[in-house]
N, C-alpha and C positions, 0 to 999 in steps of 0.2 A: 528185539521185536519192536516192530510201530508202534507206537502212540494210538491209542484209539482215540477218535474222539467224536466225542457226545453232542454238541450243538453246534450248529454254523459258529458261535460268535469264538468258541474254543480253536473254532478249523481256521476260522478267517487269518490269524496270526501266524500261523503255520501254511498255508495258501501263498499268502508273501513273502516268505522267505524260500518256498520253493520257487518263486520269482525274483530272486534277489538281483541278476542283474539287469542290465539296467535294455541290453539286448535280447533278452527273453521277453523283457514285458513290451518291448516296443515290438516285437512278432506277434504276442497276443495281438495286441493291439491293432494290428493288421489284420487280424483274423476277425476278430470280432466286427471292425468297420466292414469286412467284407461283407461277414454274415449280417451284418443290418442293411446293405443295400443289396444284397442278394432279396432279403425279405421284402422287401419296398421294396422292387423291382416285380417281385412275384407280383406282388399286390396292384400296383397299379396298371400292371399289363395285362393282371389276369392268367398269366402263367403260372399255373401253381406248380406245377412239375419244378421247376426252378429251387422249388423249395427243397429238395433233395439235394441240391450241390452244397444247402447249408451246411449241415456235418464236414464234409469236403474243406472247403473254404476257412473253417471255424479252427476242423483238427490238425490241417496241412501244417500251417505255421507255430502253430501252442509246441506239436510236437520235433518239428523241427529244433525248435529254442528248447524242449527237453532235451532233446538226443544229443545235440550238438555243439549248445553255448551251455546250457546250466547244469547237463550232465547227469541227471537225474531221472525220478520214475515219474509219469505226468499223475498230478490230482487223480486224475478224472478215471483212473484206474482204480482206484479204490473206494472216491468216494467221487462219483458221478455228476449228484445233483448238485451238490453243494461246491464242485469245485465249478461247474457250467455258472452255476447265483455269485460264484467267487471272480470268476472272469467279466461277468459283465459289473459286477459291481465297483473292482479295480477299472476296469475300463471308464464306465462313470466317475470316479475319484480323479483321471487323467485325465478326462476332457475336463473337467471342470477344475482344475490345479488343486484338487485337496488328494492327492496321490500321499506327497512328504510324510507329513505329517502319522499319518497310517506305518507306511517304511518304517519312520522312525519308533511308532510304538512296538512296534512287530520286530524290534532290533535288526533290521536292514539297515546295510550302508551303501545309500545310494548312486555311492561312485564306483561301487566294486563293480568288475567286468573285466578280469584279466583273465 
């Protein structure tokens, strides 16, 4: 059985290592830029309809890199919120190079992708 777990900060460690390669999270990563300028784009055009393609744009590619490269069940199946606060906060750690360091506490090895 799964691991329950109790607080983001307990989930967060386990979040990355179901992203452990290195082509999984550069697909989030896709997904997630999309969906911030899918938003910003609603926003400044005043399209809000637009903001429906978010889920689209966000899940298309998370779940591709589950199904396909890292072989697994995505977060977001079980624990929703926190895996949605888990993507964008990895995504934040990436743009701004403090990504490793997280990996490395989380026991990822960041060259695995075979």
């Amino acid at each position: 059985m799964a691991k329950a777990y109790r607080t983001f900060a307990e989930f967060w460690p386990h979040y990355l290592r179901e992203h452990a390669r290195p082509t999984t999270r550069a697909l989030h990563y896709i997904g997630t830029a999309l969906v911030i300028a899918v938003a910003l784009i609603a926003v400044v055009s005043g399209s809000w309809w637009l903001l429906l393609a978010m889920p689209l744009a966000g899940y298309f590619f998370a779940w591709i890199a589950h199904f396909t490269v890292e072989r697994n069940r995505p977060a977001t199946f079980t624990y929703p919120l926190w895996s949605l606060a888990a993507d964008f906060r990895m995504f934040a750690f990436w743009i701004t190079g403090r990504l490793g360091p997280e990996l490395e506490r989380a026991g990822v090895n960041r060259t695995r992708d075979s």
